[in-house]
N, C-alpha and C positions, 0 to 999 in steps of 0.2 A: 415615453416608454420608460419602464422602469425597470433598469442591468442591474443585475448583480453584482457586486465589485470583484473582481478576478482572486483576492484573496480568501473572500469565502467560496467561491470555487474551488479553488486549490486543497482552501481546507476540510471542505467539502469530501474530495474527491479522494486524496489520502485516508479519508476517515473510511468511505465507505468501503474502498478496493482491499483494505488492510480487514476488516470486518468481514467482506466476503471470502476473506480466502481464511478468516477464522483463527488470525494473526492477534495476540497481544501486542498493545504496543511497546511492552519490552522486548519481544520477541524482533519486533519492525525494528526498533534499535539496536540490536545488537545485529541484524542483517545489512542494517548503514552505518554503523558506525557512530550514529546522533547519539542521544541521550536520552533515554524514557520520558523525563521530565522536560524535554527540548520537545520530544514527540505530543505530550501532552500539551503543552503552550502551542503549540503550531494547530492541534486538530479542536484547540475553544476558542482561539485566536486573538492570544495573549503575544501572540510572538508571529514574524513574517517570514518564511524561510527563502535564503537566497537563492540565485537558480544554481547554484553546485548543491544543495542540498537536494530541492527540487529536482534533480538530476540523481542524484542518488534515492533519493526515495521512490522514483519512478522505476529504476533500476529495478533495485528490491521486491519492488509489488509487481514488476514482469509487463509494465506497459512502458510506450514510447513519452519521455518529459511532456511532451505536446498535451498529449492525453487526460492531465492534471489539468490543464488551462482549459479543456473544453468541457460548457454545460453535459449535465447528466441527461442522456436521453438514449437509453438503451435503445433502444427500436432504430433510430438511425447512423448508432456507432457503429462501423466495422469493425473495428476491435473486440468487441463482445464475446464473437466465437472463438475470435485466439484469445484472450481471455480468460473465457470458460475451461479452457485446454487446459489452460498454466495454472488455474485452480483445482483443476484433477490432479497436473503431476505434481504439484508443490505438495497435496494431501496424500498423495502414494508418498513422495519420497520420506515427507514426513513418520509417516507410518511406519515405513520400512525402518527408518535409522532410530524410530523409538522401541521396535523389535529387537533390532541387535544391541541397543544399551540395555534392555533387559535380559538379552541372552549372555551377553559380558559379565554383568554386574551379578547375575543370580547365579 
């Protein structure tokens, strides 16, 4: 049988979660704390990130660390629906706190 190696999982799976919720990865960096160009090396897989990162990026994108290490297969994650949740509030709040920097600044 032929695995995947758990690092392009990982990379994989940051790519995609950060993507769906319509994240830069500058954006994802400055939510962990990493480095845009640290982000970029981890999601071509130039770079392996360790599990306190792993752990912080998991953080940020609103899933459990585990969640990184497991194959992509919507249909049988539980996760998906809470998930899809954290994808609507993270784009309300977004929305909302880009409202009041323009009602601030104009």
């Amino acid at each position: 049988m032929n695995e995947i190696p758990i690092e392009t999982i990982v990379r994989e799976n940051i790519k995609s979660l950060r993507k769906r919720l319509g994240w830069s990865q500058e954006l994802l960096a400055e939510k962990t704390g990493v480095s845009a160009p640290y982000i970029t090396q981890i999601e071509v897989g130039k770079r392996t990130p360790s599990l306190e990162i792993v752990e912080k990026l998991a953080s940020a994108l609103g899933v459990e660390y585990k969640v990184l290490f497991e194959t992509n297969n919507e249909s049988e994650n539980p996760t998906t629906t809470e998930f899809s949740k954290h994808i609507l509030e993270t784009k309300l709040i977004f929305a909302v706190t880009e409202t009041i920097h323009r009602e601030f600044e104009g």
